[in-house]
MIKETOR-394201 format. One record per atom (N, C-alpha, C): atom name; x, y negated, z; residue in three letters. Coordinates in Angstrom, 1 decimal, decimal comma. Layout:
% residues N
(CA (X Y Z) Ala)
...
END
This chain:
% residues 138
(N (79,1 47,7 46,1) Unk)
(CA (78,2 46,6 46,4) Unk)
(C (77,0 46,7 45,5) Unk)
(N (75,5 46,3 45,6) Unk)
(CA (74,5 46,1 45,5) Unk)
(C (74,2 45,2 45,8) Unk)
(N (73,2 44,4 44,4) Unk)
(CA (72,7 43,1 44,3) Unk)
(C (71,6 43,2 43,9) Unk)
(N (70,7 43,1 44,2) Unk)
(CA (69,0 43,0 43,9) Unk)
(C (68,7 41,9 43,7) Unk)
(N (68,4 41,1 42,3) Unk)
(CA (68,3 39,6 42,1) Unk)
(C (67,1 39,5 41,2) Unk)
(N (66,6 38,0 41,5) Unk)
(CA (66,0 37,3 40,4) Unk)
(C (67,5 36,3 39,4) Unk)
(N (67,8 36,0 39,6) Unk)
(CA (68,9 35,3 39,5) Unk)
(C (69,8 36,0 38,4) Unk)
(N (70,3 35,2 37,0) Unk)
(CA (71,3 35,7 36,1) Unk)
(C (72,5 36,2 36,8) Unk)
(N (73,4 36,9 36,6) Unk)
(CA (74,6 36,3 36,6) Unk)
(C (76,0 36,6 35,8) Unk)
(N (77,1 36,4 36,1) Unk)
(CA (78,1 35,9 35,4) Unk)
(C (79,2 37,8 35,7) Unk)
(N (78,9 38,6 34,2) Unk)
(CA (80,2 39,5 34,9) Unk)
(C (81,2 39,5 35,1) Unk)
(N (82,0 38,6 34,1) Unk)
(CA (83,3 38,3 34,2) Unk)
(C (83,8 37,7 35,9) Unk)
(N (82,9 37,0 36,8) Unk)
(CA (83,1 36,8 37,7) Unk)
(C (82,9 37,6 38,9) Unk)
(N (82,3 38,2 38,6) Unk)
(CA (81,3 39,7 39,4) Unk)
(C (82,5 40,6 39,7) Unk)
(N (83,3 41,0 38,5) Unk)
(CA (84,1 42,1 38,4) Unk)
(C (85,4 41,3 39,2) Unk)
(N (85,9 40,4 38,3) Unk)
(CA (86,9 39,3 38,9) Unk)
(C (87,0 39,4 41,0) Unk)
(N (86,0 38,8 40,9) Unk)
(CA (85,8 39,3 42,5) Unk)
(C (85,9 40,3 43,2) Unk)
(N (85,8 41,6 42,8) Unk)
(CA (85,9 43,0 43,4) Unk)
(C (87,6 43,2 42,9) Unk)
(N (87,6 42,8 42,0) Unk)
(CA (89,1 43,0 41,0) Unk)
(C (90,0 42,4 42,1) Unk)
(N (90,1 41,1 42,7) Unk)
(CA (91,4 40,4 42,8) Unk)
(C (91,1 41,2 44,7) Unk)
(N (90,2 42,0 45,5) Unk)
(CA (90,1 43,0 46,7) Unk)
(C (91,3 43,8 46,7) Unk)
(N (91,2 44,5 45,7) Unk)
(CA (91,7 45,8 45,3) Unk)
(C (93,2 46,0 44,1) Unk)
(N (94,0 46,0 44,2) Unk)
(CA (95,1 45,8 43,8) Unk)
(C (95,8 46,5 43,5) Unk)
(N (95,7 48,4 43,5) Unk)
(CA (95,5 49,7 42,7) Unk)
(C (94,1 50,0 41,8) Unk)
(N (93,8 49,0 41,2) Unk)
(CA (92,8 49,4 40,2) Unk)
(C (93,2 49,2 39,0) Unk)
(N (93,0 50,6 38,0) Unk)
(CA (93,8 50,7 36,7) Unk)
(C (92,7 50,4 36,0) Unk)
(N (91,7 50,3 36,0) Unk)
(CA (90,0 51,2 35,1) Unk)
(C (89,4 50,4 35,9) Unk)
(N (88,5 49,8 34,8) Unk)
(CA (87,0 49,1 35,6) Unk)
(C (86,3 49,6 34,3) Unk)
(N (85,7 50,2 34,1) Unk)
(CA (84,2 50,4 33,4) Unk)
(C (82,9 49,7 33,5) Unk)
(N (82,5 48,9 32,5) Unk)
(CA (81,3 48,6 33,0) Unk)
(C (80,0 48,6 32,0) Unk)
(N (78,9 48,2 32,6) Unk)
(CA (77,9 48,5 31,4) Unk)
(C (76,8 47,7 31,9) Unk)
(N (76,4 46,7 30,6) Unk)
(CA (75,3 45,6 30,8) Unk)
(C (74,3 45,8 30,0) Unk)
(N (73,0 45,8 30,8) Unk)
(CA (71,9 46,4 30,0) Unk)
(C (71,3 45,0 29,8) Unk)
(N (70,8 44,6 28,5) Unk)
(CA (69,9 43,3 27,8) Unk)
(C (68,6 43,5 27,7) Unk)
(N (67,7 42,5 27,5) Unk)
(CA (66,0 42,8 27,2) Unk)
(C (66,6 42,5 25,5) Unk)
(N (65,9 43,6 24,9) Unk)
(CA (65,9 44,0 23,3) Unk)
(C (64,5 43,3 23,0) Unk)
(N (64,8 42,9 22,2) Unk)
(CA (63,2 42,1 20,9) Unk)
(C (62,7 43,4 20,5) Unk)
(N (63,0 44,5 20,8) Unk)
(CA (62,1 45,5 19,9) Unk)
(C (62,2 46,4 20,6) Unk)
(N (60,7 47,2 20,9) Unk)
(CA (61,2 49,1 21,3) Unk)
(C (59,8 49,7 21,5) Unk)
(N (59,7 50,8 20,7) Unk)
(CA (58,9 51,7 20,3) Unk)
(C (58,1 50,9 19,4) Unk)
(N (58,4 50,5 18,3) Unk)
(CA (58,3 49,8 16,9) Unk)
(C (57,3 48,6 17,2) Unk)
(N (57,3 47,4 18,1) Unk)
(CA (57,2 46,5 18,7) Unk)
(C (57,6 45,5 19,2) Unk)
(N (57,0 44,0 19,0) Unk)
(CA (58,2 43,4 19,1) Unk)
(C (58,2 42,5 20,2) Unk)
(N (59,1 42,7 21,1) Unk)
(CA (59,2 42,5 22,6) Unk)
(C (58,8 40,5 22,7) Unk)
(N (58,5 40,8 23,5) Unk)
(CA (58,8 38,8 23,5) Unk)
(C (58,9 38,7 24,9) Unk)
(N (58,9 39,7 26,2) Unk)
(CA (59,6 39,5 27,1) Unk)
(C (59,2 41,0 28,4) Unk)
(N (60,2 41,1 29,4) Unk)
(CA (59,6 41,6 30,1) Unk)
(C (59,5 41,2 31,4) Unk)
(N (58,8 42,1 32,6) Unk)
(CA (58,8 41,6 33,9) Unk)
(C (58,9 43,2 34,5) Unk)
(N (60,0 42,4 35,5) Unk)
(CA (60,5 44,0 36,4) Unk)
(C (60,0 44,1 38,0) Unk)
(N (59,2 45,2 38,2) Unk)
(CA (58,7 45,0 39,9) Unk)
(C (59,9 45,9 40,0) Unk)
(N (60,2 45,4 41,8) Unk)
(CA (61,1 46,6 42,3) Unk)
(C (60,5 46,9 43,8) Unk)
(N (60,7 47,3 44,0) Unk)
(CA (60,6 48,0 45,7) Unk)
(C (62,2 48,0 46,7) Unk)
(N (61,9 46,8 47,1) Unk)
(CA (63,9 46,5 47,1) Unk)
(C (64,3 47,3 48,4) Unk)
(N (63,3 47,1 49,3) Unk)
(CA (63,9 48,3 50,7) Unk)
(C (64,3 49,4 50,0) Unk)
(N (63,8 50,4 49,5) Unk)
(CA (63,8 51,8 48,6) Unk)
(C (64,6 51,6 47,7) Unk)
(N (65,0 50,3 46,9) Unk)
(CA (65,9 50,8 45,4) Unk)
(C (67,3 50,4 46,3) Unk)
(N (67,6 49,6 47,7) Unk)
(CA (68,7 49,4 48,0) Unk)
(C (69,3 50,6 48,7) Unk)
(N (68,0 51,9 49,6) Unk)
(CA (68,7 52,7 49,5) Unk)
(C (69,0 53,9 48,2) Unk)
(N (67,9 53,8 47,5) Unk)
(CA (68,6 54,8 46,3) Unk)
(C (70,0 54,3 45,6) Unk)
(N (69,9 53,2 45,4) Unk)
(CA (71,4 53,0 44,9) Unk)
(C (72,4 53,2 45,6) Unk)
(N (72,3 53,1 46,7) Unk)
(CA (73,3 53,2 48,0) Unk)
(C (73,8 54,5 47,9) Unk)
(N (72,5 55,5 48,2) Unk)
(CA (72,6 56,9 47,7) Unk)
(C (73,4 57,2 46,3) Unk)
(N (72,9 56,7 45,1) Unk)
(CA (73,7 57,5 44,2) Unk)
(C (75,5 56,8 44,3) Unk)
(N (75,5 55,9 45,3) Unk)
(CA (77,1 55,5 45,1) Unk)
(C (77,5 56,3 45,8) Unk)
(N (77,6 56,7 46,1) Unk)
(CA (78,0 57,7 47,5) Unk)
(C (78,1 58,7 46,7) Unk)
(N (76,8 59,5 46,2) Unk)
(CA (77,2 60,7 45,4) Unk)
(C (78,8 60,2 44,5) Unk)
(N (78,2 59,2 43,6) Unk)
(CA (79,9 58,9 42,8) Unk)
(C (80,5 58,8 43,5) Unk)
(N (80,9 58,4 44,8) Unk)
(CA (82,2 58,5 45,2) Unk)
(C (82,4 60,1 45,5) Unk)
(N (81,3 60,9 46,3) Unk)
(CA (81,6 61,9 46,4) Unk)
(C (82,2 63,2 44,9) Unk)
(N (82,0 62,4 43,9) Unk)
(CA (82,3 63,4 43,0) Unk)
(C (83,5 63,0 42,1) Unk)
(N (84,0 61,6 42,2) Unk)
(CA (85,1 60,5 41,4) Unk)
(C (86,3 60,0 42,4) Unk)
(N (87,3 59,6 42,0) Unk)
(CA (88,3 58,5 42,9) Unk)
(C (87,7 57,5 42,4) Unk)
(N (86,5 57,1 43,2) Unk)
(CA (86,7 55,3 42,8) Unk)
(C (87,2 54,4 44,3) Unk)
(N (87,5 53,4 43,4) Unk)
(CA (88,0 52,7 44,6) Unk)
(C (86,5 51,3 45,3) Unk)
(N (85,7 51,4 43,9) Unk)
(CA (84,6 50,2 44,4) Unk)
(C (83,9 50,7 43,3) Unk)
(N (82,8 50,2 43,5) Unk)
(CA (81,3 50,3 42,6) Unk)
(C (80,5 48,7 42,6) Unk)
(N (79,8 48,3 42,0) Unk)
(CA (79,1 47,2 41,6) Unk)
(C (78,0 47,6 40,6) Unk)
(N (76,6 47,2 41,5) Unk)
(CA (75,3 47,3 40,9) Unk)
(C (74,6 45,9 41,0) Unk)
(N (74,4 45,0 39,8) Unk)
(CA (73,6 44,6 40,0) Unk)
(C (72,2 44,6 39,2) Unk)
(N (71,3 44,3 39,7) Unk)
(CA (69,6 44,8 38,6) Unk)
(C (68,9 43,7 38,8) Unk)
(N (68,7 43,0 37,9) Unk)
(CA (67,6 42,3 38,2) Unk)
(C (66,4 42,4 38,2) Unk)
(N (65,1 41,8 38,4) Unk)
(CA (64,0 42,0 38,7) Unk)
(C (62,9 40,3 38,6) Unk)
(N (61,9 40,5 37,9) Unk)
(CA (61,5 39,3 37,5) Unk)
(C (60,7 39,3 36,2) Unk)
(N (60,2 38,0 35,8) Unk)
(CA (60,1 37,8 34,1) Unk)
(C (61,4 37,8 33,4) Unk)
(N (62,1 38,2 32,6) Unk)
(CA (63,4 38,1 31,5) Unk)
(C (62,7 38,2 30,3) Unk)
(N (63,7 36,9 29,5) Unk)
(CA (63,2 37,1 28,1) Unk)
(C (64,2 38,0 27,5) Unk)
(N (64,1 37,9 26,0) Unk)
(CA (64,9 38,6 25,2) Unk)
(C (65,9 38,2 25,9) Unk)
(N (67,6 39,0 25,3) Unk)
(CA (68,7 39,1 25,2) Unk)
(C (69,2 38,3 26,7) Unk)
(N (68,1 38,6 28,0) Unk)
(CA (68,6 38,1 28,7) Unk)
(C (69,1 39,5 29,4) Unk)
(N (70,3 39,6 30,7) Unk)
(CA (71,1 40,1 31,4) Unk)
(C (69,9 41,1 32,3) Unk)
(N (69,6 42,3 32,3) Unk)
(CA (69,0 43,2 33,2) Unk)
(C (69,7 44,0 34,3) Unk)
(N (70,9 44,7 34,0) Unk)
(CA (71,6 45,3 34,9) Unk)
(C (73,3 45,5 34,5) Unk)
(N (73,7 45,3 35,6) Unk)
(CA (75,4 45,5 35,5) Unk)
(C (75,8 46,5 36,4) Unk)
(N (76,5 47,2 35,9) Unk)
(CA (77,1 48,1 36,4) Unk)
(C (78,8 48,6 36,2) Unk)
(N (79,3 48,8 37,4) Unk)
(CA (80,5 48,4 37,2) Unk)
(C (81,5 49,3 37,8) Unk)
(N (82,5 50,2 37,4) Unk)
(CA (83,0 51,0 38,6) Unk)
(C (84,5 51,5 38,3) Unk)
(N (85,2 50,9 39,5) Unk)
(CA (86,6 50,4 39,6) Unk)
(C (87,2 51,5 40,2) Unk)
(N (88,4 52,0 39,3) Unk)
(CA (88,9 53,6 39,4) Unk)
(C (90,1 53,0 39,3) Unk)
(N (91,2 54,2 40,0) Unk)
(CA (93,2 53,8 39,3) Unk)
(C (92,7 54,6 37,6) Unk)
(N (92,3 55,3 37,5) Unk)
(CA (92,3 55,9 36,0) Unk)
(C (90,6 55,9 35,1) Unk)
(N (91,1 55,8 33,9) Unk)
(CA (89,7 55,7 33,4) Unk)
(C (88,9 56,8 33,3) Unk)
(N (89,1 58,1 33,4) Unk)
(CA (87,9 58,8 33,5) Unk)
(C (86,8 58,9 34,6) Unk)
(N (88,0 58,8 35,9) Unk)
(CA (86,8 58,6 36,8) Unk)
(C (85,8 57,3 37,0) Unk)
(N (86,6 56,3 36,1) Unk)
(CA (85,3 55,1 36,0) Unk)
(C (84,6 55,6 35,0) Unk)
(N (84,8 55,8 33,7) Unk)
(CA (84,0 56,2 32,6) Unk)
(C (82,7 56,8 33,1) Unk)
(N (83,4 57,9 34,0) Unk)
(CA (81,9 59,3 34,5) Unk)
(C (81,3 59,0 35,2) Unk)
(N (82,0 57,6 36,3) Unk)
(CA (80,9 57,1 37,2) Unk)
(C (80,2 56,3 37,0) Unk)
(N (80,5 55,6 36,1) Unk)
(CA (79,4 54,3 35,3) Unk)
(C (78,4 55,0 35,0) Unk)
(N (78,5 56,4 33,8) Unk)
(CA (77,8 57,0 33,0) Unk)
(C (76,6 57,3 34,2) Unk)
(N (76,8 58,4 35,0) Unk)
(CA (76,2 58,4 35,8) Unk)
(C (75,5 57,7 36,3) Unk)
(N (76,0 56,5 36,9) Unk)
(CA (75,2 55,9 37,7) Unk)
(C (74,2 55,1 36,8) Unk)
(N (74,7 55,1 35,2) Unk)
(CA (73,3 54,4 34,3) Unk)
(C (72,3 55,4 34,6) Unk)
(N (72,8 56,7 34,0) Unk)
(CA (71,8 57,6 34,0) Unk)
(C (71,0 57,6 35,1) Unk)
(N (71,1 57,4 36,3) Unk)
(CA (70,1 57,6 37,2) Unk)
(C (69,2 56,4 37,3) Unk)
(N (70,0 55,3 37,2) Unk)
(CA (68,7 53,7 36,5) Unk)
(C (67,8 54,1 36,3) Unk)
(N (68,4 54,4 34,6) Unk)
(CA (67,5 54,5 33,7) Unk)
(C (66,0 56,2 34,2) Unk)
(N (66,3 56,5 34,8) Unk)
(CA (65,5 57,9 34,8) Unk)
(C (64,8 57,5 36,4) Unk)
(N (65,8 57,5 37,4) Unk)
(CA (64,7 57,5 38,6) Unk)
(C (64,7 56,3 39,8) Unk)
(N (65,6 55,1 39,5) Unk)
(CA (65,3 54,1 40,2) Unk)
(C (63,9 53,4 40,5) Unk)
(N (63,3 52,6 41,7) Unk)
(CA (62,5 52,5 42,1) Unk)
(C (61,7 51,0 41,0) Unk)
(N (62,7 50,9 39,7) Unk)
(CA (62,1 49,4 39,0) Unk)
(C (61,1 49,9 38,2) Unk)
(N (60,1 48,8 38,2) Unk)
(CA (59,1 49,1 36,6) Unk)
(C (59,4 48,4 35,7) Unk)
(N (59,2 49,0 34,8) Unk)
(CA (59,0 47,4 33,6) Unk)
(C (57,6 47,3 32,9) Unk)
(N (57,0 46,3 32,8) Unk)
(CA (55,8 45,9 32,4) Unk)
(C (56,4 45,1 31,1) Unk)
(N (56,3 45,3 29,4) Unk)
(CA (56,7 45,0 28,5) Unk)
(C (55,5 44,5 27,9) Unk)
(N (55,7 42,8 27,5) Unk)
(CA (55,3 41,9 26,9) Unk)
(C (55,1 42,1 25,6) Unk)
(N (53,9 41,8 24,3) Unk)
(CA (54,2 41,8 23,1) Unk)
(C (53,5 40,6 22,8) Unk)
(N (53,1 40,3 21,4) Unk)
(CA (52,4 39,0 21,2) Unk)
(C (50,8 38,7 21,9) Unk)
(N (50,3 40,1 21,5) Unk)
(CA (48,7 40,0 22,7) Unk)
(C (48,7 41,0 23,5) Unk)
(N (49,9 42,1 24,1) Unk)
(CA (49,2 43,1 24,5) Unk)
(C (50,4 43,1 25,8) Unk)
(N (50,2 44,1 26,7) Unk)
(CA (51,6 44,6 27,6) Unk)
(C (51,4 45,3 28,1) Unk)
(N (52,1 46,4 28,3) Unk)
(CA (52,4 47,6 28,5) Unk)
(C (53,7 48,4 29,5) Unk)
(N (53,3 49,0 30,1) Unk)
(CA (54,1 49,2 31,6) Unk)
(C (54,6 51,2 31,2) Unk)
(N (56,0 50,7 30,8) Unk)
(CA (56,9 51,8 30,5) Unk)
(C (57,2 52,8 31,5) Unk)
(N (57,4 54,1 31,4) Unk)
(CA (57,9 55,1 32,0) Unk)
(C (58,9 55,1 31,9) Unk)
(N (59,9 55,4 33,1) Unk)
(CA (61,4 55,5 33,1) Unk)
(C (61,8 57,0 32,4) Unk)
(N (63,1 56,5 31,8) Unk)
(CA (63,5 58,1 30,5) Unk)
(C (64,8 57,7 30,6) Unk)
(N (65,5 58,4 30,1) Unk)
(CA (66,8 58,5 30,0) Unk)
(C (67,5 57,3 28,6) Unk)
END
């Protein structure tokens, strides 16, 4: 599943929800990315994320598919937000529901790693007078 939001949300219920579908799931992996007060020795006071949601719903779509084609998963869960976020607010969840935990572990991993490196989001990063629009890296 893929979620493209302005909107917080809740992962304990997120997972909960895919969790009570599926009833051979041993392994849920997940990984919640936050807006940090600080990065590249600066101190954040907020960011704002453009996305291109036609395009980032198929690239994500795409890399789930690769994970399934390379893991036993039984479900996957992306959600990203997009917007103004302040600090230590909720950016992206990611979530991936396996009978065993490696194949969640390697599919989470993955599927950060492509986020972070080639998804279709920007980030435009806030400081006290200045802002600055980051390149995606690993």
């Amino acid at each position: 599943m893929i979620k493209i939001q302005k909107e917080d949300f809740n992962s304990d219920e997120e997972i909960h929800n895919i969790k009570k579908l599926h009833s051979n799931i041993g392994a849920v992996t997940s990984f919640i990315g936050y807006v940090r007060d600080n990065n590249n020795d600066k101190n954040v006071q907020s960011i704002n994320l453009e996305v291109y949601e036609e395009m980032a719903y198929k690239q994500l779509k795409r890399i789930i598919n690769k994970a399934y084609s390379k893991w036993k998963l039984i479900d996957c869960l992306i959600i990203h937000r997009y917007g103004e976020l302040t600090v230590n607010s909720k950016i992206v969840l990611v979530t991936c529901f396996s009978e065993h935990r490696k194949d969640s572990f390697d599919s989470c991993n993955y599927i950060m790693d492509y986020l972070k490196k080639d998804a279709p989001f920007w980030k435009n990063e806030f400081y006290k007078n200045q802002n600055e629009w980051l390149s995606n890296s690993n």
